[in-house]
C-alpha positions as CSV (number, residue, x, y, z in Angstrom):
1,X,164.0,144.7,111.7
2,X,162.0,143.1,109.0
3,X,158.5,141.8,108.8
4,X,157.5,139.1,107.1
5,X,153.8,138.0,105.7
6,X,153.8,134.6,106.3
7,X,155.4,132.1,108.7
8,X,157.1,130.3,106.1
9,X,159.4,133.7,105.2
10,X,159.6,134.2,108.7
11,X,160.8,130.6,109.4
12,X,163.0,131.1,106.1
13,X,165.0,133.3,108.0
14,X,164.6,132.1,111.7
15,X,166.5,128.6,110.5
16,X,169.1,130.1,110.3
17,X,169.4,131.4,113.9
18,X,168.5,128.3,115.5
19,X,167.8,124.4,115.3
20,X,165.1,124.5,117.7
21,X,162.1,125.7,118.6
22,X,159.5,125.4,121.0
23,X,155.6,126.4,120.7
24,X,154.6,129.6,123.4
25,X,151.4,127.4,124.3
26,X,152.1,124.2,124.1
27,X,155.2,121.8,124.8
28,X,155.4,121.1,121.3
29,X,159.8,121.5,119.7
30,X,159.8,122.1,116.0
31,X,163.0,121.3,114.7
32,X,164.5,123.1,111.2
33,X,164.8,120.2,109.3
34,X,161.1,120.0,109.3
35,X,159.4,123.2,110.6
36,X,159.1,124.8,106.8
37,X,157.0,122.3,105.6
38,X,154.8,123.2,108.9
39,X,154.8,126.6,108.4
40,X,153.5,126.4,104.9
41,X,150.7,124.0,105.7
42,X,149.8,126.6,108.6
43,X,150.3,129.9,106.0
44,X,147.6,127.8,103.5
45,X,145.1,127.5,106.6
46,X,146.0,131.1,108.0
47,X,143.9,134.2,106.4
48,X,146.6,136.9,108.5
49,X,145.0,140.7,107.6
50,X,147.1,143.2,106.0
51,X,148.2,145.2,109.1
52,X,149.4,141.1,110.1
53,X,152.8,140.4,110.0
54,X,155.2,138.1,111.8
55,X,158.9,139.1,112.9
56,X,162.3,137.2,114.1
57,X,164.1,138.2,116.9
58,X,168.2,138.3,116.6
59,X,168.3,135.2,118.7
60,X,165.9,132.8,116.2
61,X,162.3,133.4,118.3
62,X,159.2,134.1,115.8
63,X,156.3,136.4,117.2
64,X,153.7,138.0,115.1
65,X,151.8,141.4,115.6
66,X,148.5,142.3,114.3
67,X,148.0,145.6,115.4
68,X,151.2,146.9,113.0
69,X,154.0,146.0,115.9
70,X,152.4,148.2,118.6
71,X,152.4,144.5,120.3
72,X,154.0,141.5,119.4
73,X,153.0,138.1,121.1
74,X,155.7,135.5,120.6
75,X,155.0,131.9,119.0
76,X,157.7,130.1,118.6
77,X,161.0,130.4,121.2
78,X,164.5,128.9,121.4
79,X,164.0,125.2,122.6
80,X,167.3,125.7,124.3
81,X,166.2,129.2,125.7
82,X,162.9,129.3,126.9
83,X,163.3,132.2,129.7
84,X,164.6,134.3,126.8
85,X,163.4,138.1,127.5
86,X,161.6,139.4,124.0
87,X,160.3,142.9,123.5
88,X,156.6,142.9,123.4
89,X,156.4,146.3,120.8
90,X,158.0,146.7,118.0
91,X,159.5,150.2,119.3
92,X,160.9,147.8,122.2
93,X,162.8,145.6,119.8
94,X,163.9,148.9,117.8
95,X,164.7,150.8,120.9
């Protein structure tokens, strides 16, 4: 599994996974034709720490850990698989 720094490597990779995506939080869909130039804008406003990092599941979701994977909360999930079931440790999504 690889982590990534910023949302824009992260998203670099989650594009090609999926087409869709929708915000944890919020009912907001990000599509890929547009959702790099969003997650650069975000990365430019965003001071992550060095233990930060943000990871892709298999299936295209995007979460991001702080506390060096011991817990990963989840951002960004399939728009056409919301109920997906993500690991929520990075020795989950290992395991």
């Amino acid at each position: 599994m690889k982590k990534y720094p910023t949302l824009f490597e992260a998203v670099k990779d989650a594009i090609n996974l999926c087409d869709s995506w929708r915000f944890m939080y919020a009912d907001e869909i990000y599509y890929k034709d547009n959702f790099l130039g969003i997650a650069q804008v975000y990365d430019e406003d965003s001071m992550a720490d060095e233990d930060s990092f943000y990871i892709v599941a298999p299936s295209g979701a995007i979460g991001f850990s702080e506390d060096e994977g011991e817990t990963i909360e989840w951002l960004f999930v399939r728009a056409d698989n919301q109920k997906e079931k993500l690991p929520s440790s990075l020795a989950e999504m290992e395991g």
